[in-house]
C-alpha distance (Angstrom), angle and dihedral (degrees) to the residues before:
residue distance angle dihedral
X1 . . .
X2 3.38 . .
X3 4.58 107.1 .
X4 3.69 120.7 -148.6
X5 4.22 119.8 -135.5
X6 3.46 109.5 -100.6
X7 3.95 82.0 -117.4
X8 3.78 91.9 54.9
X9 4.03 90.5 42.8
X10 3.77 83.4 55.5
X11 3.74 92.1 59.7
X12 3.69 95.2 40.7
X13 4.09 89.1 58.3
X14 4.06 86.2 42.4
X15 4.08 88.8 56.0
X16 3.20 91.2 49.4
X17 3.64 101.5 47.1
X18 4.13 83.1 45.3
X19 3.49 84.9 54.7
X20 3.90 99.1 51.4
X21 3.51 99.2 36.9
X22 3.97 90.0 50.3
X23 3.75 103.7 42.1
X24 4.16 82.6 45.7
X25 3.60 99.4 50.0
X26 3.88 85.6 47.7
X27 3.69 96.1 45.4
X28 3.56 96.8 47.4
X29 4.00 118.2 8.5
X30 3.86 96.2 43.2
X31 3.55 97.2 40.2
X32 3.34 95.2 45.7
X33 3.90 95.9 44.7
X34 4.16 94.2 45.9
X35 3.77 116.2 -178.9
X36 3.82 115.3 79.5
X37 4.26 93.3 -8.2
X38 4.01 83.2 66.5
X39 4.30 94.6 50.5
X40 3.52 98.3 128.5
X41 3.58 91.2 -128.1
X42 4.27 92.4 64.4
X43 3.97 86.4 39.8
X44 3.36 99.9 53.8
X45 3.79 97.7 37.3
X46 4.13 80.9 52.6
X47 3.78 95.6 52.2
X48 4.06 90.5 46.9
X49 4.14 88.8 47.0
X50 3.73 87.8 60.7
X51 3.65 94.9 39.6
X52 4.04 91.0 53.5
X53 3.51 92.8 48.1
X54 3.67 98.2 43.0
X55 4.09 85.8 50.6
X56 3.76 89.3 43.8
X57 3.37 87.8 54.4
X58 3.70 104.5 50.9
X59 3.67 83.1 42.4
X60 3.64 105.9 67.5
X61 4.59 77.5 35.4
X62 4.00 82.9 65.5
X63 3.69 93.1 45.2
X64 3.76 94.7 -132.1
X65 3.86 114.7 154.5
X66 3.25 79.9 -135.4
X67 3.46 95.1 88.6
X68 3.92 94.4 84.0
X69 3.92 86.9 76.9
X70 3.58 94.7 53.4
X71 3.82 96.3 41.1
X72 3.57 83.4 54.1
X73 3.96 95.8 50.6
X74 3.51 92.6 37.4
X75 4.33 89.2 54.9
X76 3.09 93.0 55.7
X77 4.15 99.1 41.3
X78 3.46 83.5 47.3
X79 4.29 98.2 53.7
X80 4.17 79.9 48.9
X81 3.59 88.8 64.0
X82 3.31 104.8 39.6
X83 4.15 86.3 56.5
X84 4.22 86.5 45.7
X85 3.92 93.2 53.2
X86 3.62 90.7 38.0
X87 4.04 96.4 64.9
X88 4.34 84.1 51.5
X89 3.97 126.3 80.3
X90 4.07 109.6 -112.3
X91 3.73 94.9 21.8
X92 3.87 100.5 110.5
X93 3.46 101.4 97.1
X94 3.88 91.9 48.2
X95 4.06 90.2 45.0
X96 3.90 97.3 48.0
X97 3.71 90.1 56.8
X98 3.58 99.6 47.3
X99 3.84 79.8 58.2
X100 3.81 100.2 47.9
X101 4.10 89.2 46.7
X102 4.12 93.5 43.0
X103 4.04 83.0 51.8
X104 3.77 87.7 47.0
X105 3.95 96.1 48.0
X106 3.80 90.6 43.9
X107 3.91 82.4 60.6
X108 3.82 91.3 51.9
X109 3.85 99.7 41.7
X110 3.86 91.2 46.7
């Protein structure tokens, strides 16, 4: 069986967090709260946070090298959101772990 770093098991749990915390806030907090959380732009940049980090995720599962590119995409996807949800009331929870995973997947694409 192939065994994850302790640095790279670290990220996985981070993605997944990302992942959870993202798709929940979306699911629940933005739909719920409408106006400004629902701009297409914040949506959409939500839905393709939790995608990245889900994919990230099941990346570094696989134990494909490949997992450097989508560390690196999903660090940066995931510093976008964080500045989206920060501009919108009830977002800090959602924006403080986009940060800790982006600073985790910087680690991993590095």
């Amino acid at each position: 069986m192939h065994h994850q770093s302790p640095e790279m098991q670290a990220c996985i749990d981070e993605c997944l967090r990302c992942y959870s915390t993202c798709l929940g806030a979306a699911m629940n907090h933005c739909l719920e709260a409408g106006g400004r959380h629902l701009e297409p732009g914040h949506f959409r940049l939500m839905m393709a946070c939790a995608e990245i980090c889900r994919t990230s995720a099941h990346f570094m599962l696989l134990g494909t090298p490949h997992h450097e590119h989508t560390c690196a995409e999903c660090a940066e996807i995931c510093a976008e959101c964080a500045k989206s949800c920060e501009a919108l009331d009830g977002m800090e929870d959602c924006a403080a772990q986009c940060r800790r995973c982006a600073e985790s997947c910087r680690k991993m694409a590095a």
